[in-house]
N, C-alpha and C positions, 0 to 999 in steps of 0.2 A: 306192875302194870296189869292190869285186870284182860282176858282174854279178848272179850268184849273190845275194848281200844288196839289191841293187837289186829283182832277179826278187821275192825274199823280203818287202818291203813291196809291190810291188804284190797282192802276193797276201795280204798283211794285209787289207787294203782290201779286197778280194773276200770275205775270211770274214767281217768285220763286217757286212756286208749279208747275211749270209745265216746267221749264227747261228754274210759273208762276204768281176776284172773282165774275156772279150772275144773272140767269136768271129768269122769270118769266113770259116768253115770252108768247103772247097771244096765248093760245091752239089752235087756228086757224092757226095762223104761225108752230107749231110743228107737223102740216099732213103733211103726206107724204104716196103717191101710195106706195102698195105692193100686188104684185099676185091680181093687178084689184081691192083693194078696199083702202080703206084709214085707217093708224093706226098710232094712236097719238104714238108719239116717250116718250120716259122713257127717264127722269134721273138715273144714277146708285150711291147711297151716295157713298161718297170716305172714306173709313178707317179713324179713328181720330176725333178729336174737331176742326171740323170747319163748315161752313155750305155750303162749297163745293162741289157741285156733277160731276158728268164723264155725259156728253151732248153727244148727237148722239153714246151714246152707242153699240146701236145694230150695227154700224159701227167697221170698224178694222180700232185700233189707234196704233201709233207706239211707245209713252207711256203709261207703262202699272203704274199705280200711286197707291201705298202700302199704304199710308198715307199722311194726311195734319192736321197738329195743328196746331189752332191760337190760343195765347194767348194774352189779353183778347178775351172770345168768350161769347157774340156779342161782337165785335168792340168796343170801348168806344172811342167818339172825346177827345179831350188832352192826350190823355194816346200812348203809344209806343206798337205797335202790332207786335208781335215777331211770326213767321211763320217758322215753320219743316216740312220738307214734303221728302219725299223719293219715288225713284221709277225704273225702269226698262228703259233704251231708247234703243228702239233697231235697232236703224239705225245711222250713223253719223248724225248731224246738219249741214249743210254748210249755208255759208255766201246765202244770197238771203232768207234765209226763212223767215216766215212774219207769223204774228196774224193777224187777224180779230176781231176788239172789237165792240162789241157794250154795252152803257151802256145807262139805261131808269132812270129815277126819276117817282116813279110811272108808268103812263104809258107814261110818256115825253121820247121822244130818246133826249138823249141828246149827243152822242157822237154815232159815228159811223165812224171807219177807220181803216183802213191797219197801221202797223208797223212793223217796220225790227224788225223780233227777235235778230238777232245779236247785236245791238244796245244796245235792252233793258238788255241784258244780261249782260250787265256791272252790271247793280244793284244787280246783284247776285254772280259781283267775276267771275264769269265766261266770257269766249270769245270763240266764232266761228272759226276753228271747234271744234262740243263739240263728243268726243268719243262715238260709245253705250256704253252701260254698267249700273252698279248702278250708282244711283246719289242720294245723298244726300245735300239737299240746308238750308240754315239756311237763316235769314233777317229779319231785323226790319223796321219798318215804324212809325213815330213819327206822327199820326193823329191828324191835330189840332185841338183845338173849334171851329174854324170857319165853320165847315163842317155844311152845314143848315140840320135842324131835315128831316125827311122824310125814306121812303124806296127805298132804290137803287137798282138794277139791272144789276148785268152783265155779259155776256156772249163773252166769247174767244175762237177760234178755230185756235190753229197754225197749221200750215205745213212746208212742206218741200218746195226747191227751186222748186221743181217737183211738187206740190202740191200736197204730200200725204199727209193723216190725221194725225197728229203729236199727239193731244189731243183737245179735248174741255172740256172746263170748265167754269161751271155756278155756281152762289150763288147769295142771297137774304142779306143785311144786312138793320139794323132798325136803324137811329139814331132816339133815343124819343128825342122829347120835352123835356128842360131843366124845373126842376119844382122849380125853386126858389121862394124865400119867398121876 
């Protein structure tokens, strides 16, 4: 299976929690001016078993996310990663809205691009327009072997067509090295 369709369910996994996993972003990139001086921005953990956090916190997001469970947590390649997550959306979705992904292998970018969230929202049963309200998402993702050992990274920031802050979401997962005999 080509990296690419590997990259492409992790990133399933990230839009189901979020209507969406993993950042580790160099703390130089996470400054940001306030009131004339500079202060490293916070993750805020998100409710649940997973290793999901709420990015750009200190910002007003228009999902407000109650919880995210993965099971297995960490991730395990070959095994099917089963994702719960619930939360608050308090503005409609329409069509045009879009992520922002970026994902690192270590400190490699390895991907970096815009996606219609409308699009990706099929993976979740769902389609644009998505009502505010509760939402509850359920999705599995069958993670192959072939996924190479290392630590990934990545970070998501969707919006609206308007480009308000819809959510960010960042997470760290480990694949170890296989220790066979």
């Amino acid at each position: 299976m080509k990296f690419n369709s590997i990259l492409s369910l992790s990133l399933s996994a990230l839009f189901a929690s979020s209507a969406g996993l993993v950042s580790a972003a160099n703390p130089l990139e996470r400054l940001f001016i306030q009131n004339g001086g500079l202060k490293i921005q916070e993750d805020k953990k998100i409710p649940g078993d997973s290793p999901i956090s709420l990015c750009d916190a200190e910002l007003s997001q228009l999902i407000e996310i109650d919880n995210i469970t993965i099971d297995p947590n960490p991730p395990v390649r070959g095994s099917t990663l089963n994702i719960l997550a619930s939360g608050l959306l308090k503005q409609n979705i329409e069509e045009g809205a879009y992520v922002e992904v970026e994902v690192k292998y270590g400190y490699i970018k390895l991907v970096h691009d815009t996606i219609d969230l409308c699009e990706q929202l099929g993976n979740v049963n769902m389609t644009c327009p998505v009502e505010a309200g509760q939402i509850d998402l359920s999705k599995s993702v069958d993670l192959p072997n072939e996924i190479p050992p290392g630590k990934y990274s990545v970070v998501a920031r969707a919006y609206t067509v308007d480009d308000e802050l819809l959510t960010c979401l960042t997470a760290q997962v480990e694949f170890p090295i296989d220790k066979r005999v």
